[in-house]
matplotlib code that plots the C-alpha trace (Angstrom):
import matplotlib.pyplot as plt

x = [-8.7, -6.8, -3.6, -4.2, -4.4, -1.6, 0.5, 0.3, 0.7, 3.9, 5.0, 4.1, 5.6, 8.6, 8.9, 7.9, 9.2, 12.3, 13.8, 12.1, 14.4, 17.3, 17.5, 16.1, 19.5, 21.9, 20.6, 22.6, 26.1, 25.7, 25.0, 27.9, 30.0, 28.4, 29.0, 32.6, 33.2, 30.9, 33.1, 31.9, 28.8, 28.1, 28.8, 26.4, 23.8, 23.2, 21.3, 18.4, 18.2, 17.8, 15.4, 13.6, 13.3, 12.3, 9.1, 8.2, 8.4, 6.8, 3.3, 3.8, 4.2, 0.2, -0.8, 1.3, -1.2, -4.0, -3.7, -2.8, -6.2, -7.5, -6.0, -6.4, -10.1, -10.2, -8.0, -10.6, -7.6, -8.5, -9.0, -5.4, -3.0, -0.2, -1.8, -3.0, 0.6, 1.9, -0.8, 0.5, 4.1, 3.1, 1.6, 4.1, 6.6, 4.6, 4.3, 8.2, 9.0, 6.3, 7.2, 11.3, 12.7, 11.2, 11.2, 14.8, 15.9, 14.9, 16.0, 19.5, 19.1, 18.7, 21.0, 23.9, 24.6, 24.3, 21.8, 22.8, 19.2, 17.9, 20.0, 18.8, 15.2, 16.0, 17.1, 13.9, 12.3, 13.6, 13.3, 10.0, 9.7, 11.7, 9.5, 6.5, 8.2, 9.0, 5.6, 3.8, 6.0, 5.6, 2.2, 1.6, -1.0, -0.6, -1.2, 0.0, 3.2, 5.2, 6.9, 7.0]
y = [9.1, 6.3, 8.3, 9.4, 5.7, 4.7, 7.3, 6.9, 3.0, 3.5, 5.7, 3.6, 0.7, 3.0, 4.5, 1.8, -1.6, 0.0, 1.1, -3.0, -4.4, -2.4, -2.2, -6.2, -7.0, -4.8, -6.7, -10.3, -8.8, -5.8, -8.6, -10.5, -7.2, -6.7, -10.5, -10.1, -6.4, -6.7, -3.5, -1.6, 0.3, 1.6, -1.8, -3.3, -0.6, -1.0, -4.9, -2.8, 0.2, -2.0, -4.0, -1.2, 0.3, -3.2, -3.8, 0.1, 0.1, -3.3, -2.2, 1.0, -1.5, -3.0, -0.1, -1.1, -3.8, -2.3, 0.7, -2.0, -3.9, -0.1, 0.7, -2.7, -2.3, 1.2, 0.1, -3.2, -5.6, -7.5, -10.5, -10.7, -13.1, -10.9, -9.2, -12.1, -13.8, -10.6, -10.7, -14.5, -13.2, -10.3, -12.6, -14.9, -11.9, -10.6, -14.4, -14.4, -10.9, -11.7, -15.3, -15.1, -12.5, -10.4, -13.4, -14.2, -10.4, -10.8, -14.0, -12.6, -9.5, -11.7, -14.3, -11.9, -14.9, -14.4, -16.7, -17.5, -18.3, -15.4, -13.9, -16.6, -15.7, -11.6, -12.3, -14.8, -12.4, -9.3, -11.7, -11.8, -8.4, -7.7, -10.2, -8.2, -5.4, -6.5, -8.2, -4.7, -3.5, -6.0, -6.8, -10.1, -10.1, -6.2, -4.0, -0.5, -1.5, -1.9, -5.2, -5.9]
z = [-12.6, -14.0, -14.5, -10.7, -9.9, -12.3, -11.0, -6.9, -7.7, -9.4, -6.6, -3.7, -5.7, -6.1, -2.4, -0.7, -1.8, -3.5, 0.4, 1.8, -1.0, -0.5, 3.8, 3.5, 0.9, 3.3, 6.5, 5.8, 5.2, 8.0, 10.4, 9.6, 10.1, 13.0, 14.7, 13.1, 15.2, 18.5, 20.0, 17.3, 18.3, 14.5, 13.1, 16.0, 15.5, 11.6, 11.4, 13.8, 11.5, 8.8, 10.0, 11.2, 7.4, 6.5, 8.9, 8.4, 4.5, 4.4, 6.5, 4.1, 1.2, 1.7, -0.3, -3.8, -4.0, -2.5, -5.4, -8.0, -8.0, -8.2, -11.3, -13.0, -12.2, -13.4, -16.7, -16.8, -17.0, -13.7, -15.6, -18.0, -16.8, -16.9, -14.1, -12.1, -12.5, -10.5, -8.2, -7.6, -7.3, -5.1, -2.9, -2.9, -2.1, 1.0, 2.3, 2.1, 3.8, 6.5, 6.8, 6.4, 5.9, 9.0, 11.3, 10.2, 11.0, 14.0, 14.8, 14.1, 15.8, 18.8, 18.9, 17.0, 14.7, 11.1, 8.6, 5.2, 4.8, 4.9, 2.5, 0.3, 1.5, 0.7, -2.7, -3.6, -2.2, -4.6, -7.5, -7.0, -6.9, -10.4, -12.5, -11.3, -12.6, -15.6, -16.1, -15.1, -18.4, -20.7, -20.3, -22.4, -24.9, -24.3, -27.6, -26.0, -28.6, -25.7, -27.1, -30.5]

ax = plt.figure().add_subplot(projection="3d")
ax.plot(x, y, z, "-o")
ax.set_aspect("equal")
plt.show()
């Protein structure tokens, strides 16, 4: 069960945040190439895809978290700090997708202008997202060997 667990975490992890990071870090420069080229429906059409992937993969994204406190409970590591330090930075991630960066797509989809916030927003935002994942691997304090 906990290699089940493990295993459809790392996926969802995988399949689900990987395409939110990606389609969220694409957004802020295809909306400037799409203010910069107006006449040019594939330029125009791109920022909406994008953000598109983004809201999807982020309501598909609740479950990374929701199979992560699953297997740390199965694993009986709910209370390291490693793992409640990515909890923190997981929340703090979901609090910037749903509280910047998807509000500041769509601010831009509507107006047309571009936000050089948000691109600073996307990339705290995938930040975030790396020192889980490199958290998740070196587990502190761990002794599975993995750092030594």
């Amino acid at each position: 069960m906990k290699a089940f667990l493990l295993s459809v975490h790392v996926l969802a992890a995988i399949l689900a945040i990987g395409p939110v990071a990606v389609a969220a870090s694409m957004f802020p420069p295809a909306a400037r190439a799409a203010h910069l080229m107006p006449d040019d429906p594939r330029k125009t059409a791109v920022p909406g895809v994008l953000n598109r992937i983004t809201r999807v993969y982020a309501v598909i994204g609740i479950f990374v978290p929701v199979f992560g406190i699953a297997t740390a409970a199965a694993f009986g590591v709910l209370g390291e700090a490693w793992l409640i330090i990515s909890m923190v930075l997981t929340a703090g991630a979901a609090v910037l997708l749903a509280g910047l960066v998807l509000p500041g797509q769509q601010r831009v989809l509507t107006s047309g202008t571009p936000d050089r916030r948000l691109a600073m927003s996307t990339g705290l935002f995938n930040l975030l997202w790396a020192v889980v994942v490199v958290l998740m691997i070196i587990r502190p304090g761990s002794t599975t060997g993995a750092v030594r």
